[in-house]
C-alpha positions in Angstrom: 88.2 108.9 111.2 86.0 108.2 108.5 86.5 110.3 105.3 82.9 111.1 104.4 83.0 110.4 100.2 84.4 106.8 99.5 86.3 106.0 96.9 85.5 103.6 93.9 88.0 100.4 92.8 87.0 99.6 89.4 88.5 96.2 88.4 88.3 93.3 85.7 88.1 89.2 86.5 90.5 88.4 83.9 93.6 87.3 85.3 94.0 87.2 89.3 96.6 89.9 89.5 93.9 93.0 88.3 91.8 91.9 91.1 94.4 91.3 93.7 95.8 94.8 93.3 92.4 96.1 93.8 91.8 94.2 97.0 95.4 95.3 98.5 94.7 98.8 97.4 91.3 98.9 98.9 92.8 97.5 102.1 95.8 99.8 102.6 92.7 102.7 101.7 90.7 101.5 104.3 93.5 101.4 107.1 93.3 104.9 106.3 89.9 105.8 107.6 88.5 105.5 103.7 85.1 103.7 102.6 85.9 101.6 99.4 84.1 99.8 97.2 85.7 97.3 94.4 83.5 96.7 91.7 83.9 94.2 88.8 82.9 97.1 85.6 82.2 94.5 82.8 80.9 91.6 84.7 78.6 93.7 86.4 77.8 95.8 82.7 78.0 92.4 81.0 77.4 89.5 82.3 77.0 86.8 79.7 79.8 88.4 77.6 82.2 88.1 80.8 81.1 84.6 80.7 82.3 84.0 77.3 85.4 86.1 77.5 86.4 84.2 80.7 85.8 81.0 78.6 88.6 82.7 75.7 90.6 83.6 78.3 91.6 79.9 79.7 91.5 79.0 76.3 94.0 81.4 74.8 96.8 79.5 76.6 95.8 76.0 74.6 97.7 75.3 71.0 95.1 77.3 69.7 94.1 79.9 71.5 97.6 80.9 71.9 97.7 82.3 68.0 94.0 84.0 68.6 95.1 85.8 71.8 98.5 87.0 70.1 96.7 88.6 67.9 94.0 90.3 69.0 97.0 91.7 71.5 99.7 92.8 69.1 96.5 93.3 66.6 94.6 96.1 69.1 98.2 97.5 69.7 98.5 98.5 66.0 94.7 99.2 66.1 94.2 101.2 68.8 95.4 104.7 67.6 92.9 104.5 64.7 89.9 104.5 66.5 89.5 101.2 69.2 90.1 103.6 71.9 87.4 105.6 71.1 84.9 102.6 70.8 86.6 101.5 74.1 85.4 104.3 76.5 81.7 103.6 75.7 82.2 100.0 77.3 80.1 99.7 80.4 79.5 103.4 80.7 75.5 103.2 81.5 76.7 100.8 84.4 79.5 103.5 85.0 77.2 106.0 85.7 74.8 103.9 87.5 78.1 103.5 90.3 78.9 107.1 90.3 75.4 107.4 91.0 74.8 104.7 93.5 78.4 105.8 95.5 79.0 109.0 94.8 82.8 108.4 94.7 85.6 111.3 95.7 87.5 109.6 93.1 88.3 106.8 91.0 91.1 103.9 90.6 91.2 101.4 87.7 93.7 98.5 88.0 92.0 97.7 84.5 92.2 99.1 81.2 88.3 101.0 82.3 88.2 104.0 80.2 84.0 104.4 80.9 85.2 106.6 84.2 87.8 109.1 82.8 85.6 109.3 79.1 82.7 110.6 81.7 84.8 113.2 83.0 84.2 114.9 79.9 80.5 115.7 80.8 79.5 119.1 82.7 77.8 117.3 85.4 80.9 114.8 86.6 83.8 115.5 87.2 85.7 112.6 89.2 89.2 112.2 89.2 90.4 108.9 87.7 93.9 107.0 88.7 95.2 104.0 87.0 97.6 101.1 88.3 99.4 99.4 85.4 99.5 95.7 86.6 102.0 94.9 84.3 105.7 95.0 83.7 104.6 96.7 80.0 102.1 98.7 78.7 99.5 98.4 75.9 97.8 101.6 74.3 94.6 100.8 76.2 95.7 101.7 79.1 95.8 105.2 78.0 93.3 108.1 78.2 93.7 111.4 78.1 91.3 112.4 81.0 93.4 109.7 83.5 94.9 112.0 86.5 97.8 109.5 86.7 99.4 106.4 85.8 101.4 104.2 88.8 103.6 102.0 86.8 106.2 98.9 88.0 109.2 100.1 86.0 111.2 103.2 84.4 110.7 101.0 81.1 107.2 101.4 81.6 107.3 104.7 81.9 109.2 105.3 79.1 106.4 103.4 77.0 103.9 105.3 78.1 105.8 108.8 77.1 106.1 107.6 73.9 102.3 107.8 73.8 102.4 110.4 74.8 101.2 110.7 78.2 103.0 113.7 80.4 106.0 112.9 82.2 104.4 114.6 85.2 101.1 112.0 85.2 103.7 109.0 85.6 104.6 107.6 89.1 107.1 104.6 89.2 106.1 102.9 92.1 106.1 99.2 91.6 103.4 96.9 91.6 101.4 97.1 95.1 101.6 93.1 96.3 100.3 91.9 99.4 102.2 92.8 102.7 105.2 90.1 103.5 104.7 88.2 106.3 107.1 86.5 108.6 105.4 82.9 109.3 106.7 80.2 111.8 107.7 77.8 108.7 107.9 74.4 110.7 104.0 75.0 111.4 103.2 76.1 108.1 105.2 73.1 107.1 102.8 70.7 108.6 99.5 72.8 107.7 101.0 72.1 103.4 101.7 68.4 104.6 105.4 69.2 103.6 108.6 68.1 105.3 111.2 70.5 106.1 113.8 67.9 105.7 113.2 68.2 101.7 113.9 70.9 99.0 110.5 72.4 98.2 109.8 73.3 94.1 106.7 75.2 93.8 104.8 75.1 90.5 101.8 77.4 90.0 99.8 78.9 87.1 98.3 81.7 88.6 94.5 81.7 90.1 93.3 79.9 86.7 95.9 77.4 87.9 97.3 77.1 83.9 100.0 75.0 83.7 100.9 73.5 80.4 102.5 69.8 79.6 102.8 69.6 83.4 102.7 65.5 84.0 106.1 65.0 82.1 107.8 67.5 84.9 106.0 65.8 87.8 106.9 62.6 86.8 110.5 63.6 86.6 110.7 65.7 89.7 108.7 62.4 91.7 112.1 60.5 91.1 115.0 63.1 92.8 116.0 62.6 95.8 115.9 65.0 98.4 113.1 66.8 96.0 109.4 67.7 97.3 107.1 69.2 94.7 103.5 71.2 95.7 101.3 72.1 92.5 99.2 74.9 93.0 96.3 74.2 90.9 94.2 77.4 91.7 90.8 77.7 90.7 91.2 74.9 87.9 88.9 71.8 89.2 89.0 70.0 86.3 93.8 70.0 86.6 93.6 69.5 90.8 90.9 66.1 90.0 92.8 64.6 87.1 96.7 65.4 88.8 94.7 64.2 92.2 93.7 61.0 91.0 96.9 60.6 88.4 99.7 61.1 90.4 100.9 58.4 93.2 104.3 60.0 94.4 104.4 60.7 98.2 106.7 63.7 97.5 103.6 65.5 94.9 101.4 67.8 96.7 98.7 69.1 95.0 96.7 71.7 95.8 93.8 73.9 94.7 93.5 78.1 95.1 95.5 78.9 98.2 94.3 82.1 99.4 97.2 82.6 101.2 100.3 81.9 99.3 102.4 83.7 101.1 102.9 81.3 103.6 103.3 78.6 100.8 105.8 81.4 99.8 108.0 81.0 102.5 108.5 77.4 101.9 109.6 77.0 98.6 113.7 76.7 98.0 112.7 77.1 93.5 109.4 78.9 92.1 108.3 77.5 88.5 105.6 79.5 87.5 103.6 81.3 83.9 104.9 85.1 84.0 101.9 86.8 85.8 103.6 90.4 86.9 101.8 90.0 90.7 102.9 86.8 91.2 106.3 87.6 89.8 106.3 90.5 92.4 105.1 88.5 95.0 107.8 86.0 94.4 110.6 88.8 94.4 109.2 90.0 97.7 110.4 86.2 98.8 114.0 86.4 97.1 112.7 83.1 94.8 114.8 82.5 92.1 112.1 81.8 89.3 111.9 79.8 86.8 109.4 80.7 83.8 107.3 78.4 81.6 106.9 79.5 78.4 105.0 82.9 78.5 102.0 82.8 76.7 101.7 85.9 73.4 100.4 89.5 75.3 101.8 90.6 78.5 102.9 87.7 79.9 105.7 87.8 76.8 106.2 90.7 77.8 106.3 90.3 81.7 108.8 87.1 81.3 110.9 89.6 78.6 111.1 92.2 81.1 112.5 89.6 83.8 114.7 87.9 81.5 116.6 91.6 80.8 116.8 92.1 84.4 118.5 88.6 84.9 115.7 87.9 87.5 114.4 84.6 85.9 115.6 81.7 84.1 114.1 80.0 81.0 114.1 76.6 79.6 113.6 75.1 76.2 113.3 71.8 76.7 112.2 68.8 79.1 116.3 68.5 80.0 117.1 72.2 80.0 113.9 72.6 82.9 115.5 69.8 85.2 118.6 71.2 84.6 117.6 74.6 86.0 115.4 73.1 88.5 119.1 71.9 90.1 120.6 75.1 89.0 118.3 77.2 91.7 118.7 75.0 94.1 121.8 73.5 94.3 124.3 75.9 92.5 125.1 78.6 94.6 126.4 81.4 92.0 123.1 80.9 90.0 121.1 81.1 93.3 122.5 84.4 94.5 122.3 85.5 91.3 118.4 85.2 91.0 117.9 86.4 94.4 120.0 89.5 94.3 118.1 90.2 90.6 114.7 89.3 90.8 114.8 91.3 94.8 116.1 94.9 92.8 112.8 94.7 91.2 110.8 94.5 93.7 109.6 97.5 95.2 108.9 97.3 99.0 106.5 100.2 99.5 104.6 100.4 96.2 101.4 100.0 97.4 101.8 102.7 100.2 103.3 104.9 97.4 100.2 104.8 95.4 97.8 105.0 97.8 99.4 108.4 99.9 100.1 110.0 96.4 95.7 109.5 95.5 95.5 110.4 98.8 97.4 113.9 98.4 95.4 114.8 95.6 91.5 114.4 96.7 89.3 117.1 95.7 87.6 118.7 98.4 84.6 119.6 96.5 83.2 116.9 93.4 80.8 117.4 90.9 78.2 114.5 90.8 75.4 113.2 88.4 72.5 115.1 89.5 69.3 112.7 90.3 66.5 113.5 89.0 
């Protein structure tokens, strides 16, 4: 059956995890009999200014975009109860209500700090109820808005950050991060699809779907000399990493790659994860029992991502060139420190998350919404 209003994803290309939750909510909606539509708020509402701000983005991980993006984040967390919020909610609102318009939506889900679609809830002539995933182990002020129905957040930590301000207890699900659906893959054929040998130890380096990884030649070079070692870079939607490590490195144990849509499988293969602290692919990785090591987390939420980890005893760190080899052989050879990491980094993962979310939006849609009126 096909439920007659559809519901309306709003998202935000800046980082792949707000967008992958998005997709796997929308698909998990749709197995339901629901008609979804996923739409990108300020790209759409903004489109040279998302240009620019995608440009900041890669290079707020670079020696010195790193100090700009730490502030701006810790900066608009100080700010934001003195008045950013408010200027906030007015951000793409004209292409907000051109969407309500266009869809007519039974409700709303953000997996974005979006506050143009709770702010309009405020008007006499809409009234659509809003829902927000938190796509991070943490929280930052902007998430909040008084007119969101709920919050679906990874941890009880979040949820203690958001009660302190002050959201109600009632508004706040802890339901994990929804991640794509484990699969169970025949690994000897997904061993010769990767160009991998099963014979070898695989360590899997990735830096997300911007495919950042920083000072990463040193550690190829040193894993291209173990024994016994096989290394695949995942280079994601960076072109300009996957053609210089492509035509730099000569070891017949470096696989490089570019955005693998389906990781997973990749997943499955890999005996050590290295990877920046993006909380879906952290998720993802738990889902896999991968003991994880982090490179150094970048100022914002991925600080606070790799902190949140680190607490739980679900990652390891490393300080120097020495220190990362030395935990490299630590995850894969030791087996205390192995069994460690997978028992850890699994008791955060949360199997059903994504089902969670979705049956408790599900439990609340209004039979009867108020919509713009044409005309």
């Amino acid at each position: 059956m096909t439920h007659e209003k559809p519901i309306l994803i709003l998202t935000a290309y800046f980082g792949e995890g707000h967008v992958q939750t998005a997709e796997t909510l929308a698909d998990t909606f749709r197995k339901k009999g629901y008609q979804v539509y996923i739409c990108d708020l300020y790209g759409e509402a903004y489109p040279l200014i998302h240009s620019f701000a995608q440009y900041l983005l890669k290079k707020g991980y670079s020696k010195f975009g790193t100090p700009f993006y730490k502030a701006f984040y810790y900066g608009t967390d100080k700010l934001s109860s003195k008045g950013l919020s408010n200027f906030y909610q007015h951000l793409g609102k004209k292409r907000m209500l051109k969407l309500v318009d266009t869809f007519s939506p039974s409700l709303i889900v953000t997996t974005f700090p979006l506050h143009a679609a709770p702010y309009l809830r405020l008007h006499s002539s809409l009234n659509i109820p809003t829902y927000t995933v938190i796509t991070d182990y943490c929280a930052h002020p902007l998430w909040i808005h008084p007119m969101i129905e709920k919050y679906y957040v990874a941890s009880e930590q979040v949820k203690r950050t958001l009660l302190t301000y002050g959201v109600e207890n009632k508004k706040i699900i802890i339901s994990g991060l929804p991640v794509r659906a484990r699969s169970q893959y025949t690994n000897e054929k997904y061993y010769k699809d990767f160009g991998l040998s099963s014979a070898l130890k695989t360590v899997t380096l990735m830096g997300g779907g911007l495919g950042l990884l920083p000072n990463i030649e040193p550690i190829l070079t040193s894993l291209s000399k173990k024994t016994g070692l096989q290394t695949a870079v995942v280079c994601g939607r960076n072109e300009q990493l996957y053609t210089r490590l492509k035509n730099s490195i000569r070891s017949t144990n470096i696989h490089i790659y570019g955005y693998v849509s389906q990781i997973e499988k990749l997943y499955s293969l890999t005996d050590c994860l290295v990877t920046k602290s993006g909380a879906l692919s952290l998720t993802e990785a738990a889902s896999y029992k991968l003991p994880i090591i982090l490179f150094k987390p970048a100022p914002g939420q991925e600080n606070e991502n790799a902190n949140y980890f680190f607490q739980q005893g679900a990652a390891l760190s490393y300080a120097s060139h020495n220190d990362f080899l030395e935990s490299v052989f630590r995850c894969l050879y030791d087996k205390n420190t192995r069994e460690a990491l997978t028992g850890k980094i699994y008791s955060v993962y949360k199997e059903q998350a994504c089902t969670t979310i979705v049956e408790d939006i599900i439990c609340h849609v209004p039979k009867t919404c108020y919509h713009l009126q044409k005309g």
